[in-house]
C-alpha positions in Angstrom: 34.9 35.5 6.4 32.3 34.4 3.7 33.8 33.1 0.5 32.4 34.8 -3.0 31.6 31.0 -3.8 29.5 30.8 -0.6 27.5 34.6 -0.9 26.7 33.7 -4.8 25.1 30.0 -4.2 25.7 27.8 -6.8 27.5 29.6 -9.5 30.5 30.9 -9.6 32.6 29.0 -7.3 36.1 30.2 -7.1 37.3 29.0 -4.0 41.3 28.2 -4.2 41.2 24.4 -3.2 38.5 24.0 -6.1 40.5 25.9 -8.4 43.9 23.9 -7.4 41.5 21.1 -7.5 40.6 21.5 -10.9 44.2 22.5 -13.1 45.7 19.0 -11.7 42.9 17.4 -13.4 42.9 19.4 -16.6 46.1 19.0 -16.6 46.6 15.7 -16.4 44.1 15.2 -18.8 46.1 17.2 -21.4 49.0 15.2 -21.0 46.8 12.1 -21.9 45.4 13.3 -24.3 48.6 14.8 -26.3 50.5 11.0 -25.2 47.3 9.5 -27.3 47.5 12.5 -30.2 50.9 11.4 -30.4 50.6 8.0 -30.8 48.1 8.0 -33.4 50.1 10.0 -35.5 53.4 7.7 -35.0 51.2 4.4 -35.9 48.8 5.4 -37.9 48.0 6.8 -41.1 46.1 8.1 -44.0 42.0 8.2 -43.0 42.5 5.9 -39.9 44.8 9.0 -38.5 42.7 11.4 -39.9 39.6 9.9 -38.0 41.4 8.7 -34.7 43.4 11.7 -34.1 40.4 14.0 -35.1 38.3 12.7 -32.2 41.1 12.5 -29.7 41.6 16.5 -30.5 37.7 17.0 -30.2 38.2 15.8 -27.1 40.7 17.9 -26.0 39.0 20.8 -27.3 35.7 20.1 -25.7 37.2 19.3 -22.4 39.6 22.5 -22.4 37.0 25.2 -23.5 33.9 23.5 -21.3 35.3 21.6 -18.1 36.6 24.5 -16.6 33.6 26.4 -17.0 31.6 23.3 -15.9 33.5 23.2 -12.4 33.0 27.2 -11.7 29.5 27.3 -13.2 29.7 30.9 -14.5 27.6 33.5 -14.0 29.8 36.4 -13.8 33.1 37.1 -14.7 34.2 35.9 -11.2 33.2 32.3 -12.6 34.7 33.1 -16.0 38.1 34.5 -14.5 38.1 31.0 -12.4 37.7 28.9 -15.1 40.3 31.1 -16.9 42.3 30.3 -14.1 41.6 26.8 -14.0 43.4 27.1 -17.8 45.9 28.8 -16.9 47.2 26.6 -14.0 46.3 23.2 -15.9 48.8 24.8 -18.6 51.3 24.7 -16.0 50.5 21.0 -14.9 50.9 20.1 -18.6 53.9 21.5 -19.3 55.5 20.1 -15.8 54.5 16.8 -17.4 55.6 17.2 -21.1 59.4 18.3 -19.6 59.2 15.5 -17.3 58.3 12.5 -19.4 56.8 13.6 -22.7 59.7 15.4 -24.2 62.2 12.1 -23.1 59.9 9.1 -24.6 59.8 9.5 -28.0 56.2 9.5 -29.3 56.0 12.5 -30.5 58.1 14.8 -32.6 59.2 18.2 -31.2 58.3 20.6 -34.1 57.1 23.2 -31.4 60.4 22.7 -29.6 62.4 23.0 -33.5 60.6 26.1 -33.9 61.6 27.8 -30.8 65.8 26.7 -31.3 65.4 23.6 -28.6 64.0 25.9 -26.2 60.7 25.1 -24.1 60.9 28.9 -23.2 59.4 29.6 -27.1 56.1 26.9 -27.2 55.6 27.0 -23.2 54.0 30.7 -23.3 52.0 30.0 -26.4 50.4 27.0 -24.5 49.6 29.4 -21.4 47.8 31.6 -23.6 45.9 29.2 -25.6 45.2 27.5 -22.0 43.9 29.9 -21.2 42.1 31.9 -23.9 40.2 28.4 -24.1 38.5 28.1 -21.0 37.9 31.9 -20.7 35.6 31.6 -23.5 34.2 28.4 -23.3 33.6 29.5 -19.3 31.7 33.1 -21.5 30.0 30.9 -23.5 28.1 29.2 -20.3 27.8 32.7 -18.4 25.7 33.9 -21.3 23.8 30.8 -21.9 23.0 30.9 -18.0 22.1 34.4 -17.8 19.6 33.6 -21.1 18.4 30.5 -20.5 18.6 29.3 -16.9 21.3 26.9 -17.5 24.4 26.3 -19.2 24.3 23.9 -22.7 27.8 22.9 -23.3 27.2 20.9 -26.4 25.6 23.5 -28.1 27.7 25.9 -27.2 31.0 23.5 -28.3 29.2 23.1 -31.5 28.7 26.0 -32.7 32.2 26.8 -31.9 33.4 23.8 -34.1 30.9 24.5 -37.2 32.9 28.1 -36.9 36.5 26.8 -36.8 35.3 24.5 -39.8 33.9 27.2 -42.0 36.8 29.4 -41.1 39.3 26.6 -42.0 37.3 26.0 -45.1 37.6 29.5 -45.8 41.1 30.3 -45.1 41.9 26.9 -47.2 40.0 28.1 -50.5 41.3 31.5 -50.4 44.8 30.3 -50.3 45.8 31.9 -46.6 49.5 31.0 -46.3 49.8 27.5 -44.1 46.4 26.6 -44.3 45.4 22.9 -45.4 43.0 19.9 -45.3 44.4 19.1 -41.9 44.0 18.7 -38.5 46.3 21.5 -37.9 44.5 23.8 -39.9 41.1 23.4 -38.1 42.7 23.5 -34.5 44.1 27.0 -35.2 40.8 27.8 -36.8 39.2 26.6 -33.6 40.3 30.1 -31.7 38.8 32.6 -33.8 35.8 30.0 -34.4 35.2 29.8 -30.2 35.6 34.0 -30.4 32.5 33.8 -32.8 30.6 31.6 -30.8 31.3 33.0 -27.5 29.3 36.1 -29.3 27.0 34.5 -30.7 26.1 33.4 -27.3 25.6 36.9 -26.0 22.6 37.4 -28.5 19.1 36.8 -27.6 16.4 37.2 -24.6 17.9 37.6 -21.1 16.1 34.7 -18.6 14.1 36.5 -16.4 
């Protein structure tokens, strides 16, 4: 039997292995990246945490919303529900490794984990979502930016999503919405609603012939 990978060409490949393939490196990645977030924030501080632990969660953000999409190469939403799947499963590879060794080394303080009463069973389902809402529309983003342009342009498209997040934190700041500040924080949960906006924003203009 023909795969949906193989009868579409090069876009939207879905095949399992690739998929599988994939969530172990996102994952893994993840888990880096939160060891290195982590770090910075135990050792360093003031504009030297501000800086370094601003470009380690760029990072993260531009890896989670694009990479997935990058490895399906969207078209339809059988390349978008891949890289959505992609998220999901990487969530699942993360959160194997933050119970495993994360959570039982120290560099990083459990606030999530607080929150929830010491249970993993209250932040572990809002990572799935978020790991998932992520790629699904950063994986969008690329399937319209295809569909109008010939080709996907992940830079721009992760751009626009961040000049969002930053006038929506800026504007959630100034207007006094409870919890929001000048931090990190504040921008990453601005971040969602900011990749919503771009994600239609990329839907707009001239279809590629």
């Amino acid at each position: 039997m023909t795969s949906t990978a193989e009868l579409k060409g090069e876009y939207d490949l879905t095949r399992v292995p690739m998929i599988v393939q994939g969530a172990v490196k996102l994952g893994l990645l993840e888990g880096i990246l939160v060891l290195l977030f982590s770090l910075a924030l135990r050792f360093l501080g003031g504009v030297a945490e501000l800086v370094v632990g601003g470009i380690i969660l760029l990072l993260g953000l531009a890896a989670v919303s694009m990479l997935p999409g990058l490895w399906t190469r969207p078209r339809t939403i059988e390349g978008i529900a891949g890289a959505a799947g992609i998220g999901l499963a990487a969530a699942g590879v993360f959160l194997l490794v933050d119970v495993a060794l994360l959570q039982n080394i120290g560099t990083y303080s459990h606030r999530w984990y607080e929150v929830g009463g010491g249970s993993n069973w209250w932040y572990h389902p809002v990572w799935w979502m978020v790991g998932t809402f992520i790629p699904w529309m950063g994986a969008w983003i690329l399937a319209n930016q295809t569909v109008r342009e010939g080709r996907p342009a992940p830079l721009a498209g992760f751009l626009t999503a961040v000049g969002a997040a930053v006038v929506l934190a800026a504007g959630a700041v100034l207007l006094g919405f409870p919890g929001a500040r000048w931090t990190l924080a504040t921008f990453g949960v601005a971040f969602l609603p900011g990749l919503a906006l771009a994600t239609a924003l990329s839907a707009m203009g001239k279809r590629h012939p």
